[in-house]
C-alpha positions in Angstrom: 0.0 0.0 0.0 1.1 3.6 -0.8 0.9 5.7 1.9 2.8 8.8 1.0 4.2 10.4 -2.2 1.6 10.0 -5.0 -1.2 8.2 -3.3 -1.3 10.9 -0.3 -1.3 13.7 -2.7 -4.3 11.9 -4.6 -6.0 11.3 -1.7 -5.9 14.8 -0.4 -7.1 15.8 -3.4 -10.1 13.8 -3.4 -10.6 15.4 0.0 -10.5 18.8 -1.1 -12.6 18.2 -4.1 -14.9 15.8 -3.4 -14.1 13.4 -5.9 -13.5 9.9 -6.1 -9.8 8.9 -4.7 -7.6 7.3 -7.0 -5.9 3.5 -6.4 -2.1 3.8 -6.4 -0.2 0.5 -6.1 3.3 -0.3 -6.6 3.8 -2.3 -9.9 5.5 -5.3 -10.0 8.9 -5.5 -12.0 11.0 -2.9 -10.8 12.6 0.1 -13.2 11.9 -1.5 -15.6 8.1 -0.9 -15.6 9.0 2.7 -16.2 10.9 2.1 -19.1 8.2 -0.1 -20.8 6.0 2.2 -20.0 7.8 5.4 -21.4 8.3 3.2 -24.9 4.8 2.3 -25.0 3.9 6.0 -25.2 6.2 6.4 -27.9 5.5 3.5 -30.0 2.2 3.0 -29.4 0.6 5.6 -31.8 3.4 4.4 -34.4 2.2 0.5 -34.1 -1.5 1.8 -34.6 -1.9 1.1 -30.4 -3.1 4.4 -28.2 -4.5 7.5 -28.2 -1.0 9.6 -29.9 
């Protein structure tokens, strides 16, 4: 469970505005997840895959 850094932000957030609070979880796979991640907003668009 994150309880500080991103989630805390979120969830203060959802405080102040009344919204829904937002799951934040720690992926599995280590740095590497962000690394994926980053190439997949590249390369999606250019494979036909995402919104770019």
């Amino acid at each position: 469970m994150v309880g500080t850094g991103v989630g805390a932000v979120l969830g203060a957030r959802a405080r102040r505005t009344g919204e829904g609070a937002v799951p934040v979880r720690v992926a599995p796979g280590g740095g590497r997840v962000v690394a994926v991640g980053a190439a997949q907003l590249v390369l999606g668009p250019v494979f036909g895959r995402g919104d770019g």
